[in-house]
C-alpha positions as CSV (number, residue, x, y, z in Angstrom):
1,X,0.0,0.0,0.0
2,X,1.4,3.3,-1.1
3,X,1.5,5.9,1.7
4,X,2.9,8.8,-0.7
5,X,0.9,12.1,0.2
6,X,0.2,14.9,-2.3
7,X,-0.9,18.4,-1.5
8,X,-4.9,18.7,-2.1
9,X,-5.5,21.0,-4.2
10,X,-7.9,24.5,-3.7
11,X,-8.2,24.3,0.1
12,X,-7.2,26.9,3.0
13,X,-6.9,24.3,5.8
14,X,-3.5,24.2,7.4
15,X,-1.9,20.8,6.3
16,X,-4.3,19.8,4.0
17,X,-3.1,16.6,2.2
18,X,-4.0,13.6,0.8
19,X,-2.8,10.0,0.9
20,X,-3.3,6.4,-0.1
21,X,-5.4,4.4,1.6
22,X,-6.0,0.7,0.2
23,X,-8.3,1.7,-2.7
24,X,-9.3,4.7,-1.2
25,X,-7.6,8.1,-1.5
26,X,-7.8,9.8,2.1
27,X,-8.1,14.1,2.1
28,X,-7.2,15.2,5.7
29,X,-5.8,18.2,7.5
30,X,-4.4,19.4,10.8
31,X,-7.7,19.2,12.6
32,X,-7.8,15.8,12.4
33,X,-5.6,12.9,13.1
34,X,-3.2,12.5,10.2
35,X,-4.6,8.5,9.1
36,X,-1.7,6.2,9.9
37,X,-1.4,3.1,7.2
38,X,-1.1,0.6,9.5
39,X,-4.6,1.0,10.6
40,X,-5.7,-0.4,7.4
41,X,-5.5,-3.7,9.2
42,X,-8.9,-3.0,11.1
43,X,-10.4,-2.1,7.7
44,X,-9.4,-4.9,6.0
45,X,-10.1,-7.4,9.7
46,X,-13.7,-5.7,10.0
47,X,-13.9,-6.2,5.9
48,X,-13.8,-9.8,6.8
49,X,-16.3,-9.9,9.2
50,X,-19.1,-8.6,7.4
51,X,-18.6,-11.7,5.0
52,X,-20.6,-13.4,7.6
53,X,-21.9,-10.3,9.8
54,X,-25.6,-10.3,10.6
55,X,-27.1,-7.5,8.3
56,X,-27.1,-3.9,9.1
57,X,-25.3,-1.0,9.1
58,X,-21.5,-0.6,10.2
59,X,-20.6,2.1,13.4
60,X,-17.5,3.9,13.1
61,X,-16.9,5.9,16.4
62,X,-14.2,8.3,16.9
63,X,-13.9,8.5,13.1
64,X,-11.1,11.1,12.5
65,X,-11.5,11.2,8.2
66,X,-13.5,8.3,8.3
67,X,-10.8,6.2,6.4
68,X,-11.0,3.3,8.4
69,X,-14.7,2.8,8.1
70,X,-15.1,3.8,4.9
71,X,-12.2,1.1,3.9
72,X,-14.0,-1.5,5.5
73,X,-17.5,-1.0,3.8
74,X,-16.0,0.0,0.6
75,X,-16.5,-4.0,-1.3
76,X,-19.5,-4.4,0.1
77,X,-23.1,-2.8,-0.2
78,X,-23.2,-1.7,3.8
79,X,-24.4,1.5,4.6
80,X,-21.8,2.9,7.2
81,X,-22.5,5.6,10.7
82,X,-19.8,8.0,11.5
83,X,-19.4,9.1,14.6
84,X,-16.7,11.9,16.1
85,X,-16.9,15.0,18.0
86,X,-15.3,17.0,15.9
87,X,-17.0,18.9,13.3
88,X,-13.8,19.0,11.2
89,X,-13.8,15.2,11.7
90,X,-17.8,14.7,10.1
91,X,-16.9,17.5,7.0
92,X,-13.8,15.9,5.8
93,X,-15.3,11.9,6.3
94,X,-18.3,13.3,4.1
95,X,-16.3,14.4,1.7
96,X,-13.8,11.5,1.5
97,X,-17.4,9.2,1.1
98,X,-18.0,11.5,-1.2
99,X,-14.9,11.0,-3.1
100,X,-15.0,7.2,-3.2
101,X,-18.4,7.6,-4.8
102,X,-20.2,6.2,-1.0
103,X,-22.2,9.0,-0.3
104,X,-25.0,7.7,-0.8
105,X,-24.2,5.3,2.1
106,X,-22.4,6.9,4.1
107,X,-24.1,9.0,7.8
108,X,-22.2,11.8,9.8
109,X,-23.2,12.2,13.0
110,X,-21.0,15.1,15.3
111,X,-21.1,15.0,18.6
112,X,-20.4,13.0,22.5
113,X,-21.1,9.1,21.3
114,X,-23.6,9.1,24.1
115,X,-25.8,12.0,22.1
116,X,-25.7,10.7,18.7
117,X,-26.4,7.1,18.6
118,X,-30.5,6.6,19.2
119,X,-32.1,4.2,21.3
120,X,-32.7,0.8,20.5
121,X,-30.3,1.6,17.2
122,X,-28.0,-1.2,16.5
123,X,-24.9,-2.1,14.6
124,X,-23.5,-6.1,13.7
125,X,-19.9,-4.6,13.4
126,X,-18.4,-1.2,14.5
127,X,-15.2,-0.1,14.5
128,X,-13.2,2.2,16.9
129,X,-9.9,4.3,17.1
130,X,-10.8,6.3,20.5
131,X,-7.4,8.6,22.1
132,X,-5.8,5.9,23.7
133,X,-2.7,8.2,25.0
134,X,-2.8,9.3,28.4
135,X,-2.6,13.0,29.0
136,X,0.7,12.9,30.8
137,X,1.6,11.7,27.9
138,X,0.4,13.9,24.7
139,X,3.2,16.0,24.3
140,X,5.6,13.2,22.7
141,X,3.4,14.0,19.8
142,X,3.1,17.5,19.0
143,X,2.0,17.4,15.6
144,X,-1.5,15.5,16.5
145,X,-4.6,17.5,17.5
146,X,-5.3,17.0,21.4
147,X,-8.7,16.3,20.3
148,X,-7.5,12.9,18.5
149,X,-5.3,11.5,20.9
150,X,-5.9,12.6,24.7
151,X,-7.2,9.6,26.7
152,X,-7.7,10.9,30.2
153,X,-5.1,10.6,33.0
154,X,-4.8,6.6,32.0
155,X,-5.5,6.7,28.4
156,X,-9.3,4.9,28.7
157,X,-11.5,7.7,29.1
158,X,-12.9,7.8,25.8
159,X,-12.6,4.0,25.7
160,X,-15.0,3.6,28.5
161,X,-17.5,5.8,26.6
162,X,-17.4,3.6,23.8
163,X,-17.6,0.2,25.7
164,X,-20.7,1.5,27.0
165,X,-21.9,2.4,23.5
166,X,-20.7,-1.3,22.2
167,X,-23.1,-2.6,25.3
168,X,-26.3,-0.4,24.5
169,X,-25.7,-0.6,20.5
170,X,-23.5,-3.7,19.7
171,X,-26.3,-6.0,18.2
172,X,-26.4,-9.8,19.3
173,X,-24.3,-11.7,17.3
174,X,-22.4,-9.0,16.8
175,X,-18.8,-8.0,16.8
176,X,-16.6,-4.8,17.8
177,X,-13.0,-4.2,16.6
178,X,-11.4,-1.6,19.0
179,X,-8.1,0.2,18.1
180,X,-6.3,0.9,21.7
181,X,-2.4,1.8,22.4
182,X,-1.1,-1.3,24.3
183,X,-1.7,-4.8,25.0
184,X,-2.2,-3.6,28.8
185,X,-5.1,-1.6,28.1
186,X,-6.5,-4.3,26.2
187,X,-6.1,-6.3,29.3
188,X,-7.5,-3.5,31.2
189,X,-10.6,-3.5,28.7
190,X,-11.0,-6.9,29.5
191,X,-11.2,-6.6,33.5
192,X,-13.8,-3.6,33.0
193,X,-16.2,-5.8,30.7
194,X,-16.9,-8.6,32.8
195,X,-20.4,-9.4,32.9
196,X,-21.5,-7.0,30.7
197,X,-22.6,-9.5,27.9
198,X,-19.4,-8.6,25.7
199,X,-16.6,-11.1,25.2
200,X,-13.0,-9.8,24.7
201,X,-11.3,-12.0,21.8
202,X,-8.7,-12.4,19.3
203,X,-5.9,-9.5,20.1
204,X,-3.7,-8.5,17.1
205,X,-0.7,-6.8,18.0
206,X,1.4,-4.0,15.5
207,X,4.8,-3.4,17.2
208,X,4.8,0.1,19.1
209,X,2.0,1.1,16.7
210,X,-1.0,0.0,18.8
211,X,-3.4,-2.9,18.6
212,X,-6.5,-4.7,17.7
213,X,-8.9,-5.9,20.2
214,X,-11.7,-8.0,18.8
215,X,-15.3,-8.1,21.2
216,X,-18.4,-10.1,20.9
217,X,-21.7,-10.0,21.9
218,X,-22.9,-13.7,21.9
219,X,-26.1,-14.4,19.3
């Protein structure tokens, strides 16, 4: 996968670019987390999954430019829900769906997870790359808006918002694919979902990069 980036033409954003992304091409900017290829690996993993996934829509929370959602839907006929705070986050995911010729498919929602998503709505697969890095710790990467990366004093803030999401929205049958820092907080996921009716699985590990936690809700 090529990760050369171009300049995007015709915008006034500071650092607006544009890179590779599997078969998509990613626009970004510094209000958003620049997209880091390796996390084409949850695309292609959640890709995968909807092979056999119950039917439904696909939940992408904390969605930055929506490349990793947007990935994962983008061989199949899924209609895909974009979640993020950040209002820069929603305009540039609408326009990469747009871009990739998905916008017909493709939902914005800005704002706190817990506002957006509607009772009794829910997803077979969603896909999440919550801040994982703990405030302490934010300044080893100046270049990333705080926005996009600050966990909380241990890193799980966020993540705790969307674990309670996955148990109110995760449909039966259903499975998660959570993007965290370290296998330690995937441990730590682990100890804070016991008996809530999710099961941690499969963890995929990427060096220094972060990791792949995989979450089930039994049928």
């Amino acid at each position: 996968m090529s990760t050369t980036s171009t300049t995007t033409p015709g915008t006034s954003h500071p650092g607006a670019d544009r890179l590779a992304y599997g078969e998509l091409e990613i626009s970004f900017d510094d209000r958003v987390l620049r997209p880091r290829p390796w996390t084409a690996a949850q695309s292609r993993w959640a890709a995968d999954l909807l092979r056999t996934a119950p039917p439904g829509p696909v939940l992408e929370l904390c969605s930055g430019a929506g490349h990793i959602g947007l990935l994962a839907v983008h061989g199949s006929r899924r209609h895909l829900v974009c979640v993020d705070a950040n209002p820069a986050a929603t305009e540039l995911t609408a326009a990469n769906a747009r871009a990739a010729g998905m916008a017909d498919r493709v939902e914005t929602r800005e704002g706190w997870i817990r506002d957006v998503l509607r009772a009794g709505e829910t997803f077979p697969l969603v896909v999440a790359d919550p801040p994982w890095v703990p405030a302490a710790e934010t300044g080893r990467f100046p270049e990333d808006p705080l926005l996009a990366i600050d966990g909380g004093e241990d890193g799980l803030v966020v993540v705790r918002e969307v674990l309670q999401a996955l148990r109110q929205h995760l449909a039966p049958g259903g499975v998660a694919l959570l993007q965290l820092g370290t296998a330690a907080q995937a441990e730590a996921v682990g100890e804070a979902l016991r008996d809530s009716g999710l099961v941690p699985g499969e963890l995929r590990e990427y060096g220094d990069r972060g990791v792949l936690l995989r979450l089930d809700r039994p049928a």
